[in-house]
C-alpha positions in Angstrom: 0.0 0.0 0.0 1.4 3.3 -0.7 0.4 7.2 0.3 -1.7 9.3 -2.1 -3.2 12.6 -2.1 -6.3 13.6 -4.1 -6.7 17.6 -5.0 -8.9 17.1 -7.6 -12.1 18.8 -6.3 -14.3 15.3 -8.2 -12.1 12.6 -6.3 -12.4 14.8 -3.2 -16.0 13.6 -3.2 -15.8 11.0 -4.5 -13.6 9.8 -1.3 -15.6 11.5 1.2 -18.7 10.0 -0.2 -17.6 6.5 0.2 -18.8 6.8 3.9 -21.7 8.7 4.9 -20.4 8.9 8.7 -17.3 10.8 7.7 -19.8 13.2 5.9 -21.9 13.5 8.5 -18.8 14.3 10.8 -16.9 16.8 8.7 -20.3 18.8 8.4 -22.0 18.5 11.6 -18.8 18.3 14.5 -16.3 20.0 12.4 -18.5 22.6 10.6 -16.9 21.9 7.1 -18.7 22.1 3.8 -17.0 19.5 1.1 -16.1 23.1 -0.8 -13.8 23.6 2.1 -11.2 20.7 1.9 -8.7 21.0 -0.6 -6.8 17.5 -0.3 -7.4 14.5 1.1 -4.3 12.2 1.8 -5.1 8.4 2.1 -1.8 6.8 3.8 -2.1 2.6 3.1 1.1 2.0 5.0 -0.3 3.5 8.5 -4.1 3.2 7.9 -5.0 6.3 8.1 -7.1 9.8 6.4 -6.4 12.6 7.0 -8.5 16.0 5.3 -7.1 19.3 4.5 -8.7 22.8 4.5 -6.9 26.4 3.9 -6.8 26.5 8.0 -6.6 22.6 9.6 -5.5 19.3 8.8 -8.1 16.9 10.1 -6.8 13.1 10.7 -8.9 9.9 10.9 -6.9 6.8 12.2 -8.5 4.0 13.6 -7.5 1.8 16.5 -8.6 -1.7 16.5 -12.3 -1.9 14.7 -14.7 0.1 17.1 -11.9 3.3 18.2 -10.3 6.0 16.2 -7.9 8.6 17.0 -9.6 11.8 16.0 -9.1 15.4 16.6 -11.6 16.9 19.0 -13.4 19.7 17.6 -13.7 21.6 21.1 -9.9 21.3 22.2 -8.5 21.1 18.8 -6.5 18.1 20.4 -6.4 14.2 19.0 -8.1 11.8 21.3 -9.2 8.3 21.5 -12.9 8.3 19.9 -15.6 5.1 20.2 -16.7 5.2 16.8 -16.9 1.6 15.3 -18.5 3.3 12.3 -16.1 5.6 11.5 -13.4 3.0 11.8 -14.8 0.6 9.5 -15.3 3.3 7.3 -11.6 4.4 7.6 -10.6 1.1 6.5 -12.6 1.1 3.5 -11.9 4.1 1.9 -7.8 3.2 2.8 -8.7 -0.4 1.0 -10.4 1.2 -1.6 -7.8 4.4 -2.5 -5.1 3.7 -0.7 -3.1 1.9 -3.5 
């Protein structure tokens, strides 16, 4: 597995629409609209996402198959997260794009 970025605006969405709990995340806990990411980087080797904006880098890595390490949209710092959706969904779209 390798690491790959996507910029392209189309395979942007088309990453982020793979899982409809990372949608709902980036737009309801972090306040983002799709038009505000500019990159997403899918890293195969280390299983993890993580989204770009103008201002933040937002990373998605999941621990086991019911955790992932998240930021926290309050503190702004990474924490341990019980989110068995959002890991699966982590692993998919790294299975899927991550080379």
């Amino acid at each position: 597995m390798t690491d790959i970025s996507f910029t392209d605006r189309d395979k942007i969405y088309e990453v982020i629409d793979t899982s409809s709990r990372l949608k709902y995340l980036l737009k309801f806990t972090y306040q983002l609209s799709l038009d505000d990411i500019v990159s997403v980087r899918v890293d195969g080797d280390n299983f993890k996402v993580d989204i770009n904006t103008e201002k933040d880098m937002l990373r998605f890595k999941p621990q086991g198959i019911e955790n992932v390490i998240m930021k926290n949209p309050e503190t702004g710092i990474l924490q341990l997260t019980f989110d068995p959706a959002l890991a699966q969904a982590i692993y998919n779209i790294v299975d899927e794009y991550g080379g």
